[in-house]
Residue frames relative to the residue before (quaternion, step in Angstrom):
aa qw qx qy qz dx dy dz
X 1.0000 0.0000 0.0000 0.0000 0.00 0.00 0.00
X 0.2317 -0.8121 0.4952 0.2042 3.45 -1.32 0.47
X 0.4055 0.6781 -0.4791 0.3824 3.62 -0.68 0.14
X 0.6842 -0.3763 0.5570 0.2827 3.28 -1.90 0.99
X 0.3738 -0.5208 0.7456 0.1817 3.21 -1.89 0.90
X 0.2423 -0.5228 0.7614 0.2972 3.69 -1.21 0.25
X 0.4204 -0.6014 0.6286 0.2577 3.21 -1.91 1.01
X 0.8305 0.1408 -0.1641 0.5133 4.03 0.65 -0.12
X 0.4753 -0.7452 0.3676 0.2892 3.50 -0.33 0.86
X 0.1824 -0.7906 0.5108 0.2844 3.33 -0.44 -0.28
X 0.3957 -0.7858 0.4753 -0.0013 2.64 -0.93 1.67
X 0.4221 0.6787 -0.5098 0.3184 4.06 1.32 -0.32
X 0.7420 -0.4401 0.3855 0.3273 3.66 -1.83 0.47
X 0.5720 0.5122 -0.3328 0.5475 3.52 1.01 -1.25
X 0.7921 0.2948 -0.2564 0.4689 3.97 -0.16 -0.93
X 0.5614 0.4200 -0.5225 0.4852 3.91 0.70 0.62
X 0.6801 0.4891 -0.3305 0.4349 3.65 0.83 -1.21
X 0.6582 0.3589 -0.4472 0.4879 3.78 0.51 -0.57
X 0.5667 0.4895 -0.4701 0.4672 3.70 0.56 -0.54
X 0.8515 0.2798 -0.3181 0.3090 3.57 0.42 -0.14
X 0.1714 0.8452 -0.2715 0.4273 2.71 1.61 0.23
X 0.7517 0.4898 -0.0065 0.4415 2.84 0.25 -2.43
X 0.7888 0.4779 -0.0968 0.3741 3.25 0.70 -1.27
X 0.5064 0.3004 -0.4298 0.6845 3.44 1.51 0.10
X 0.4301 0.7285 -0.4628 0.2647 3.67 0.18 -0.66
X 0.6963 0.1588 0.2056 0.6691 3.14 0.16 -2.17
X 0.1938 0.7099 -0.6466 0.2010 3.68 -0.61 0.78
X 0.7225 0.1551 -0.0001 0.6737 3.25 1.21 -1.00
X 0.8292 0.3633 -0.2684 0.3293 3.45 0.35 0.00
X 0.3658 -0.6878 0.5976 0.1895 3.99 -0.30 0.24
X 0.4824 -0.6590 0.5657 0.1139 3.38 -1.28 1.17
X 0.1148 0.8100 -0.5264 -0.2315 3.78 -0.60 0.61
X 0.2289 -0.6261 0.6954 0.2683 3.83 -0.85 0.48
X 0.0566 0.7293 -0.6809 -0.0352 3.08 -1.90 0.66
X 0.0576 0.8990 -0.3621 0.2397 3.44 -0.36 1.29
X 0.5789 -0.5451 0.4481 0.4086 3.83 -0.84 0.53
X 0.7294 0.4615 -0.1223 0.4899 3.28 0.72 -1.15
X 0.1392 -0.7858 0.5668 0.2049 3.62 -1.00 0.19
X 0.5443 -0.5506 0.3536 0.5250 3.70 -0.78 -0.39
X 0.8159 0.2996 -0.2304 0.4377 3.34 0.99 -0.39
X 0.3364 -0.7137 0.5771 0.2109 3.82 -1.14 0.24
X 0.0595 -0.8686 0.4769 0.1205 3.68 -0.77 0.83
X 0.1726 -0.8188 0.5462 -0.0381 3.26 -0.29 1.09
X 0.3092 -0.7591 0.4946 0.2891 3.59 -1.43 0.11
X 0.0238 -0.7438 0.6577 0.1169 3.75 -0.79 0.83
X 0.8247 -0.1266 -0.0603 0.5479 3.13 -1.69 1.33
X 0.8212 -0.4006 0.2286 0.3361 3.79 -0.09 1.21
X 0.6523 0.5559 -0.2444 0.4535 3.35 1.65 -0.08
X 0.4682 -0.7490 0.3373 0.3255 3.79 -0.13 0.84
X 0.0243 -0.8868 0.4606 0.0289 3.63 -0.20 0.48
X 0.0592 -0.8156 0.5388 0.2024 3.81 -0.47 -0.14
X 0.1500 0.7867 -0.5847 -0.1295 3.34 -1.64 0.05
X 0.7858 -0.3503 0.0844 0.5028 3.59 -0.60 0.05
X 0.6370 -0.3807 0.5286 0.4121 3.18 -1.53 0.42
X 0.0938 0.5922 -0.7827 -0.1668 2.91 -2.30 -0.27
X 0.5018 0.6154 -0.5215 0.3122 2.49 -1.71 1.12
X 0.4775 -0.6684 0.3787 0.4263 4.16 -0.36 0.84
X 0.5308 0.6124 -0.4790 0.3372 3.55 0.68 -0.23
X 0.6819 0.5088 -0.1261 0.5102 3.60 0.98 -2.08
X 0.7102 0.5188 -0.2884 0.3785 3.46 0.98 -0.60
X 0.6551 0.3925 -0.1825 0.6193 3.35 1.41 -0.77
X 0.5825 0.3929 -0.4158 0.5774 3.71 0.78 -0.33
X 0.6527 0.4709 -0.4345 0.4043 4.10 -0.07 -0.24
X 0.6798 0.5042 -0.3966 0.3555 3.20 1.21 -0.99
X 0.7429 0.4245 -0.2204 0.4684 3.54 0.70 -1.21
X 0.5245 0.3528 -0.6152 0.4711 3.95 0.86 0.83
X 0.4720 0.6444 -0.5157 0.3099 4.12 0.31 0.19
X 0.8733 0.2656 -0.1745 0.3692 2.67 1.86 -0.20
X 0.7065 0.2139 -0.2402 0.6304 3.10 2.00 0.20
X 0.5022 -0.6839 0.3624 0.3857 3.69 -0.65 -0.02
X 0.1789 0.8661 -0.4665 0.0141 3.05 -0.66 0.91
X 0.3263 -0.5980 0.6465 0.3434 3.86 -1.11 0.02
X 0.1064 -0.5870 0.7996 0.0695 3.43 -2.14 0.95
X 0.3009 -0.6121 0.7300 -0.0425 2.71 -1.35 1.30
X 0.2264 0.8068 -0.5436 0.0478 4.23 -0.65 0.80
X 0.4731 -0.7057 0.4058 0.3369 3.69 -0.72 -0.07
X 0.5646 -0.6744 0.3765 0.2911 3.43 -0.94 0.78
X 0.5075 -0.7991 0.2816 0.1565 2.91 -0.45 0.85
X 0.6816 0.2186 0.2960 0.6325 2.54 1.37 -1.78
X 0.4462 -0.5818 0.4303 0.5266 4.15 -0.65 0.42
């Protein structure tokens, strides 16, 4: 999965019900994203292949909403 870790959970009614929510939702099923963009950007450092987040409102809102279900992103390459 992708997405930020919150450093404190939240513990309010609203953020238990969508957690359950989610969880009957997708029990059996997996979320796919498909998209120009991916969540991540690869880049080279000192000749060595590295990644790190996307940018962009798409990756940003799509990272948020795997924190809460599982999913797989499929995106196109941008770039070789």
């Amino acid at each position: 999965m992708f997405g930020r870790k919150r450093a404190m959970p939240d513990t309010s009614p609203h953020h238990q019900r969508l957690l359950e929510l989610c969880g009957e939702l997708f029990r059996d099923r997996r979320l796919l994203i498909a998209s120009n963009r991916g969540p991540l950007e690869f880049y080279y450092d000192n000749g060595r292949l590295a990644a790190r987040r996307g940018s962009g409102g798409v990756v940003t809102a799509l990272a948020a909403v795997t924190e809460y279900v599982p999913a797989f992103w499929v995106a196109a390459a941008l770039s070789d």
